[in-house]
N, C-alpha and C positions, 0 to 999 in steps of 0.2 A: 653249400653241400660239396663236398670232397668225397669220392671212393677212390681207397687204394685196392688195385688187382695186381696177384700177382699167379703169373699161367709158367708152369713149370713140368717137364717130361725128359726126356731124350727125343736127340735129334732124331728127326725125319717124323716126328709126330705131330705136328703140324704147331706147334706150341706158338713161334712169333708168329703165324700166319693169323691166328685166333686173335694174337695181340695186335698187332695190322689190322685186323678185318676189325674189330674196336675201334681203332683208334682214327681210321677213316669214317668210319660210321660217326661217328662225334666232330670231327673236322669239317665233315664235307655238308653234315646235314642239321646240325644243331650248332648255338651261337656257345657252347661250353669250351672250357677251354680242355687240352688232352695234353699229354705226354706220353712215349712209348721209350722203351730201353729197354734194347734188349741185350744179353746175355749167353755167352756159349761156350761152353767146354770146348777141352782140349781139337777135339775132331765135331763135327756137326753132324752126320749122321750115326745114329747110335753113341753119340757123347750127351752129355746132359747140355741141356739149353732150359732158360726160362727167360721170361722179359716183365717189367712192371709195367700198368698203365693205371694211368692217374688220370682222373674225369671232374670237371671242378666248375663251378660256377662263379671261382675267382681265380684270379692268378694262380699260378703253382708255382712254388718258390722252388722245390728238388724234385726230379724226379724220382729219385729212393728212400726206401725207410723201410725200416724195422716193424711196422707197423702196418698188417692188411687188414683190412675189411673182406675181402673175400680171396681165397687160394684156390688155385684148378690144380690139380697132382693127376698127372697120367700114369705115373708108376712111383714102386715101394719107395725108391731112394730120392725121391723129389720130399715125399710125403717125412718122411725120415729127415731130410735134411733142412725143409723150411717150415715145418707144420708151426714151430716155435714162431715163427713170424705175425700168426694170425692171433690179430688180435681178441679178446674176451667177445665172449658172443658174436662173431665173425662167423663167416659159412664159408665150408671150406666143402670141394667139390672134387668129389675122386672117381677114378677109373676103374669101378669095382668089377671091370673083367681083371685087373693085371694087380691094382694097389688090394691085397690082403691082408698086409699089418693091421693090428689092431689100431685104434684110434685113441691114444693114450690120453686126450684134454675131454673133459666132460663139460666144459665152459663155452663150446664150441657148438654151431649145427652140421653138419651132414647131409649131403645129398650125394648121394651112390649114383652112377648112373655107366651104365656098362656099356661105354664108347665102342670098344673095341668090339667085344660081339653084334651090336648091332650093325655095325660096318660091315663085319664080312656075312651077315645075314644079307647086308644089302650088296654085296658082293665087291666091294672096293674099301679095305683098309684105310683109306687114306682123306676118306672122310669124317675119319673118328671126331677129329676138332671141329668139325662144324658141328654135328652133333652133341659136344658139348658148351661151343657157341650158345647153339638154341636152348640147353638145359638151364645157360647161365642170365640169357636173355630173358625168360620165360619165369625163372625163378625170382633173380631182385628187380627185374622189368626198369635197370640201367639206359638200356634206350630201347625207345619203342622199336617192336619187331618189323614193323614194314620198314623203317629206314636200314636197318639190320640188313633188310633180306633184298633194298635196292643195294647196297653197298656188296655184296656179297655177287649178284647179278650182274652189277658194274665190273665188279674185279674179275669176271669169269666171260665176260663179252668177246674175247679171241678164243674161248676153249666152249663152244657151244653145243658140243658135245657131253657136257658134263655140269649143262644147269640142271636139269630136270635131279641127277640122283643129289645136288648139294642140296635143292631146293626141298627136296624127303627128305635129306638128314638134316636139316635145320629145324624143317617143320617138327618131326622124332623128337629130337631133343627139347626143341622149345613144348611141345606134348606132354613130356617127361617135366621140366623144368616148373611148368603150372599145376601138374596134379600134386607133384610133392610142396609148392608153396600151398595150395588148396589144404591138403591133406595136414602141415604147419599151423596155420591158420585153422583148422576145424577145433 
């Protein structure tokens, strides 16, 4: 078993943190092996950034390829510029408060999941990517969500201040992430 991810937005949208928060969740708590690379425009906040992670139950020979299994697109010119990556019947997962292009592959699935609004519903923008964490977590169920959500707990143990809303936006997403697998599935 191999999945390729590839998590892509502009900076300051939390896109390697997503791919971090992955790639320790796999590292730290399951015997699989991981890869992370990541990726960043010219400037880091407000430039484009994305990173790959690759999850494998053998070796991984590269970390890159042409080839995803599943893509996160946080905005239009991520989606524009790597959609082509995702492979035939691949789930590619967008930020349907911000990505409004059309979705030109019909060989592909979709999951919408409107990061951005719900963040500032819950009143911190900058949770967006955990919220999509949870959608992506919840959806193809790549690692189980309690080691998901110790790893994300772990990483947030000097800012404790700000477990409880990551803890809502993870739980949101991953919410979001099962009814549209459910709803696939029906």
């Amino acid at each position: 078993m191999e999945k390729n991810l590839m998590v892509a937005g502009f900076g300051g949208q939390g896109v390697m943190m997503m791919g971090k928060l992955l790639s320790y969740a796999t590292c730290e708590s399951t015997d699989l092996n991981v890869t992370f690379f990541p990726s960043y425009g010219a400037e880091q906040r407000g430039g484009t950034a994305n990173c790959y992670v690759v999850i494998s139950d053998e070796p991984i020979g590269a970390p890159l390829g042409d080839a995803m299994d599943d893509l996160v697109v946080m905005n239009g010119p991520s989606l524009n510029k790597f959609l082509y990556k995702l492979k035939p019947n691949g789930t590619l997962f967008i930020n349907s408060s911000i990505v409004k292009d059309e979705i030109i592959r019909s060989d592909v699935r979709v999951v919408a999941v409107p990061v951005t609004e719900i963040a500032l519903e819950m009143g911190n923008a900058k949770v967006l990517n955990i919220i999509m964490l949870g959608a992506y977590i919840g959806y193809t169920g790549a690692l189980a969500e309690d080691l998901m959500m110790k790893t994300i707990l772990h990483k947030l143990k000097k800012k404790q201040e700000l477990i409880a809303l990551n803890t809502d936006a993870f739980a949101r997403g991953l919410a979001i992430g099962k009814a549209v697998r459910s709803e696939a599935n029906a």
